[in-house]
PyMOL CGO cylinders between C-alpha atoms (Angstrom):
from pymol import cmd
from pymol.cgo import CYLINDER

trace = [
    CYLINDER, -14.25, -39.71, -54.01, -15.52, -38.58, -57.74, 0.3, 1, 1, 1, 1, 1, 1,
    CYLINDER, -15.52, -38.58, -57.74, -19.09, -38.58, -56.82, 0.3, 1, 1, 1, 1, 1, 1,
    CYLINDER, -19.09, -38.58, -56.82, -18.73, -35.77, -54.25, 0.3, 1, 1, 1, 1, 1, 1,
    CYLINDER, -18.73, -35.77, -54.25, -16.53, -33.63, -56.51, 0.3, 1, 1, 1, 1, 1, 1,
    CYLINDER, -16.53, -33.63, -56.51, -19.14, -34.39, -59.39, 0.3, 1, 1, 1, 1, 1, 1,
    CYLINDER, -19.14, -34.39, -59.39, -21.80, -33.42, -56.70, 0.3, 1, 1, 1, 1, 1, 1,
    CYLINDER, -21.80, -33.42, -56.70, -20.22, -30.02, -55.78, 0.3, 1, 1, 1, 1, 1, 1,
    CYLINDER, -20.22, -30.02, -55.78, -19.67, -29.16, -59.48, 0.3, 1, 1, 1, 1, 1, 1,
    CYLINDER, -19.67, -29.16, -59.48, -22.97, -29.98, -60.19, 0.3, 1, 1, 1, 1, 1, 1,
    CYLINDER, -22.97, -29.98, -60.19, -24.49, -27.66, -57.71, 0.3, 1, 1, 1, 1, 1, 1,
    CYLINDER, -24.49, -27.66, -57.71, -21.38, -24.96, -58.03, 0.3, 1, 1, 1, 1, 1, 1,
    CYLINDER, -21.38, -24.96, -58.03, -22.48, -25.07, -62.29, 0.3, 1, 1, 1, 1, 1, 1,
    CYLINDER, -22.48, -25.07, -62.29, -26.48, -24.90, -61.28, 0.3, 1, 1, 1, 1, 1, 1,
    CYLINDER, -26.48, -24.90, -61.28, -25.70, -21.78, -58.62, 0.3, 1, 1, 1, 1, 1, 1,
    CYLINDER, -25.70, -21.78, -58.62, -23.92, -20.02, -61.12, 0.3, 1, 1, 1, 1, 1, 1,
    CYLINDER, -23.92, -20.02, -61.12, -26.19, -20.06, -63.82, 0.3, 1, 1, 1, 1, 1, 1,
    CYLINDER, -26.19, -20.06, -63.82, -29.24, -19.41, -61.86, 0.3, 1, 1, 1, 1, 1, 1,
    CYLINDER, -29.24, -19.41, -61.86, -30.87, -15.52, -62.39, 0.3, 1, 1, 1, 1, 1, 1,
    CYLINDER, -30.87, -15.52, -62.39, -29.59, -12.86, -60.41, 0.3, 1, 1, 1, 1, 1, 1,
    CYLINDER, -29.59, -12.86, -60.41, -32.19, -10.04, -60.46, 0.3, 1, 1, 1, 1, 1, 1,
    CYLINDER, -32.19, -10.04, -60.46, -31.71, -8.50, -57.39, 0.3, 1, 1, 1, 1, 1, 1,
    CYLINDER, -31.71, -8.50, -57.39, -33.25, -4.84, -57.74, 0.3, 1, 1, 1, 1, 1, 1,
    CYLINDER, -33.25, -4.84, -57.74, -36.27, -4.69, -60.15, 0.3, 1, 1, 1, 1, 1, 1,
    CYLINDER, -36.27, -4.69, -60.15, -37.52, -1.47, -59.36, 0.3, 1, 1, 1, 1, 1, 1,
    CYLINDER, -37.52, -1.47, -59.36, -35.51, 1.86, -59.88, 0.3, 1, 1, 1, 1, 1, 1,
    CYLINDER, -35.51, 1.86, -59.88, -36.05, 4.19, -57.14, 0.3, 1, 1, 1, 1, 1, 1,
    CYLINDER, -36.05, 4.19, -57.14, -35.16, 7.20, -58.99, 0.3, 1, 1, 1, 1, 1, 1,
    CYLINDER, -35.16, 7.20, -58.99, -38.33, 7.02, -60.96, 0.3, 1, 1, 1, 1, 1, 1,
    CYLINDER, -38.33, 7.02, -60.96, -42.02, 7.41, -60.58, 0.3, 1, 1, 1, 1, 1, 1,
    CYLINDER, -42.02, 7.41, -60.58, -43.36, 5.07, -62.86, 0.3, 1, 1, 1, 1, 1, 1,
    CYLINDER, -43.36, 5.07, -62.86, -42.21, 1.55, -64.00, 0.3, 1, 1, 1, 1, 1, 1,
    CYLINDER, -42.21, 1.55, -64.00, -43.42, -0.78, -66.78, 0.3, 1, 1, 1, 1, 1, 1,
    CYLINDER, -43.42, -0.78, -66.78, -44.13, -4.68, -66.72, 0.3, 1, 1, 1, 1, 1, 1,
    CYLINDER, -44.13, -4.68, -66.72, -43.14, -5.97, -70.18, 0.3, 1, 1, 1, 1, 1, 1,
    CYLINDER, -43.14, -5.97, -70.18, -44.65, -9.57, -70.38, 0.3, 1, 1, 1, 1, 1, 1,
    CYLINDER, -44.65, -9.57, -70.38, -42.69, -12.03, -72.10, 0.3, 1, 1, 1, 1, 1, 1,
    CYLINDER, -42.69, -12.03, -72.10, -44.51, -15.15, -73.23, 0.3, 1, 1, 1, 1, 1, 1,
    CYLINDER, -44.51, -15.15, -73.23, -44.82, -18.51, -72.05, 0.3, 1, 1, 1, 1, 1, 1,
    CYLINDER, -44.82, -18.51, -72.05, -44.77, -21.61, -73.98, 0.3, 1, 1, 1, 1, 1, 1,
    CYLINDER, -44.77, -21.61, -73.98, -48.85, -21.49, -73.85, 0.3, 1, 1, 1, 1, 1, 1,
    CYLINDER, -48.85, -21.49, -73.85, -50.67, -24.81, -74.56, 0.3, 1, 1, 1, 1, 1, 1,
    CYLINDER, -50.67, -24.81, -74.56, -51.17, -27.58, -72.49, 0.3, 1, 1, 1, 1, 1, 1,
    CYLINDER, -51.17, -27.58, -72.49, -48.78, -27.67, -69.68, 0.3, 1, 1, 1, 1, 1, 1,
    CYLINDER, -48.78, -27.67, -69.68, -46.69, -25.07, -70.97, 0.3, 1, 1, 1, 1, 1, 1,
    CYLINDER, -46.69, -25.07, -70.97, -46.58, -22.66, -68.06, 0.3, 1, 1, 1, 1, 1, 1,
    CYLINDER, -46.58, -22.66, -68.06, -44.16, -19.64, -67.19, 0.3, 1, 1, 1, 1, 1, 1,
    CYLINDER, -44.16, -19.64, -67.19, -43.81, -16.58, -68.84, 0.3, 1, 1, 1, 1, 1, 1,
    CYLINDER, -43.81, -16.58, -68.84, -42.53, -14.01, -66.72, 0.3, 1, 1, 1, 1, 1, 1,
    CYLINDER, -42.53, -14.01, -66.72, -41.32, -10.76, -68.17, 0.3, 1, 1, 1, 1, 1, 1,
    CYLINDER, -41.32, -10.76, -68.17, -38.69, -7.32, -66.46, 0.3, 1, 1, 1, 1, 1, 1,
    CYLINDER, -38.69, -7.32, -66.46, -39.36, -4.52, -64.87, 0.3, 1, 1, 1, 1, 1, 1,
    CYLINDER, -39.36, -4.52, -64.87, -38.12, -1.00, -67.13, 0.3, 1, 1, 1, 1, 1, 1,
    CYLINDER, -38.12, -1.00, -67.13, -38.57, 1.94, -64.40, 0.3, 1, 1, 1, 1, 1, 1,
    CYLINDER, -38.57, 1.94, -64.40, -37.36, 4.69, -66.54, 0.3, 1, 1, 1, 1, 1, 1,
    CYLINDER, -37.36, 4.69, -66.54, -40.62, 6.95, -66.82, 0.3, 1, 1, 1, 1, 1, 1,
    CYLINDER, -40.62, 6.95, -66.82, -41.37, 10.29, -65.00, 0.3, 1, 1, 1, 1, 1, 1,
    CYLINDER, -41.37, 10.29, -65.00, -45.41, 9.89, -65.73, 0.3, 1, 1, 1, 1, 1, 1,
    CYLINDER, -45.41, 9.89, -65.73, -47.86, 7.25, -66.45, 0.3, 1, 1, 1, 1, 1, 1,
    CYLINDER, -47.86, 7.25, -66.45, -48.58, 8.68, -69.60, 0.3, 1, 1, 1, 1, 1, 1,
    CYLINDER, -48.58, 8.68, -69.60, -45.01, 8.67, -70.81, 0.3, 1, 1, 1, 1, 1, 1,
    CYLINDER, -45.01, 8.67, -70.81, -45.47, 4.83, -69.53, 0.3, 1, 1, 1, 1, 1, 1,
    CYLINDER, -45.47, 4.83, -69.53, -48.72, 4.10, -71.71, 0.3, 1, 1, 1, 1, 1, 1,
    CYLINDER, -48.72, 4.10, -71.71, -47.35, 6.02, -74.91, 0.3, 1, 1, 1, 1, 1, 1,
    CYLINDER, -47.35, 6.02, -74.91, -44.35, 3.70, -74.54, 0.3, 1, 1, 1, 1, 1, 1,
    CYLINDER, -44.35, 3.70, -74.54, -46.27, 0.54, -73.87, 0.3, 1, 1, 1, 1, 1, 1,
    CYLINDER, -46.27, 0.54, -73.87, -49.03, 1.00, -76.61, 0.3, 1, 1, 1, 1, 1, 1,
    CYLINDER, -49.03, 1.00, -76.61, -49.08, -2.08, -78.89, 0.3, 1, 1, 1, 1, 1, 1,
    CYLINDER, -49.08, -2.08, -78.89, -47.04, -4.05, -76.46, 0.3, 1, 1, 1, 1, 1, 1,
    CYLINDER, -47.04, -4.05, -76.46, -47.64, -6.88, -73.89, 0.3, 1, 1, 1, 1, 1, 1,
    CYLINDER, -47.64, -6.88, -73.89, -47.08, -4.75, -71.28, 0.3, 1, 1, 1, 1, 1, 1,
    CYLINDER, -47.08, -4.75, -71.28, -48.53, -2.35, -68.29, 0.3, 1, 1, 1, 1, 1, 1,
    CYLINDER, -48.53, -2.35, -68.29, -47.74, 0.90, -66.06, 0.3, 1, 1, 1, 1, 1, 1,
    CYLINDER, -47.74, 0.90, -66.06, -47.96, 1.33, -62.44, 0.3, 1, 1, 1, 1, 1, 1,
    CYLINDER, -47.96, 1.33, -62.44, -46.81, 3.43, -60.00, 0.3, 1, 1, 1, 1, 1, 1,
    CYLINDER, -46.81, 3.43, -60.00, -42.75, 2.13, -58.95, 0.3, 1, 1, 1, 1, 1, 1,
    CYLINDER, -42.75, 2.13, -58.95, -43.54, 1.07, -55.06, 0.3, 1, 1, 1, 1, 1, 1,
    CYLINDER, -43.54, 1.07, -55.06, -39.52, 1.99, -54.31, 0.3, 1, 1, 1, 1, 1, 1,
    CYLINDER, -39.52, 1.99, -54.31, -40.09, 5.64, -55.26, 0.3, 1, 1, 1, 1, 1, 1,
    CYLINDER, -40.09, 5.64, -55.26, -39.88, 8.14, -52.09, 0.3, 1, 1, 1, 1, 1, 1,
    CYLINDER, -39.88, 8.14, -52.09, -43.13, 10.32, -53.42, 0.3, 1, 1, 1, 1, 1, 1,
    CYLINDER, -43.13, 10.32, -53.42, -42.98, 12.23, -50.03, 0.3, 1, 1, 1, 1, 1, 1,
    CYLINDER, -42.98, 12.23, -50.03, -39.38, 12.93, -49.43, 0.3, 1, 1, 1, 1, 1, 1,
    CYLINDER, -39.38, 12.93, -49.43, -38.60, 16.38, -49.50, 0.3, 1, 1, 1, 1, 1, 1,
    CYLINDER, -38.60, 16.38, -49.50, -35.34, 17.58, -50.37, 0.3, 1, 1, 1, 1, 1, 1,
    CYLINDER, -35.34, 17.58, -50.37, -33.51, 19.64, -47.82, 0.3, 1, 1, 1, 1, 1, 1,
    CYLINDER, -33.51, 19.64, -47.82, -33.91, 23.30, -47.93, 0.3, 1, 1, 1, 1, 1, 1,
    CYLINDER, -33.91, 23.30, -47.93, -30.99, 24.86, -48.56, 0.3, 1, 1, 1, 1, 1, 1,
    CYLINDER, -30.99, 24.86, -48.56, -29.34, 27.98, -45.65, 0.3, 1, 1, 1, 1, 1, 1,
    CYLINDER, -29.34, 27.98, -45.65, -29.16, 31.12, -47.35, 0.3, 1, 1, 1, 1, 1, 1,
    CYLINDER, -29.16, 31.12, -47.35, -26.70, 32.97, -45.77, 0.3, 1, 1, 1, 1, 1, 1,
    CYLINDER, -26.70, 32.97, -45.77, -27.52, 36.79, -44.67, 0.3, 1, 1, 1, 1, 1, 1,
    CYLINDER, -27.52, 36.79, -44.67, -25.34, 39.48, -45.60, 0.3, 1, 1, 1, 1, 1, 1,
    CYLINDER, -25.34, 39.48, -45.60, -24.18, 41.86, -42.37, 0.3, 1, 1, 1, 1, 1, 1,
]
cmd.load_cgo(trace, "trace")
């Protein structure tokens, strides 16, 4: 009976603790920026991995940001380039 409840703890405590990044990309902007954070290098030492910050209106706001860093700009894939806003009635005066 204790090694199923030490089973389901185990796996309830690994579930828990895993990383939740659901959304990456922030649709409200243009631009996003890779930061790269490093991996234990060497032999066998793989990983790295690195976030997503998609808080820039241009790619040169981006690269001014991301000068001296270990990081990139592209274009955020989630932003809706082509969707026009609505046009707004105007209403006419009789």
């Amino acid at each position: 009976m204790r090694l199923p409840l030490l089973t389901l703890a185990a796996v309830a405590t690994l579930l828990a603790a895993a990383d939740a990044s659901a959304q990456t990309y922030d649709p409200r902007y243009p631009v996003c920026m890779h930061r790269y954070s490093g991996g234990g290098g060497g032999l066998g030492g793989g990983g790295g991995g690195g976030y997503f910050d998609c808080s820039f209106t241009s790619l040169e706001q981006c690269r001014a940001t991301a000068s001296g860093l270990a990081a990139s700009c592209d274009v955020n894939p989630y932003y809706a380039f082509d969707e026009h806003q609505p046009r707004r009635r105007q209403r006419r005066a009789y």
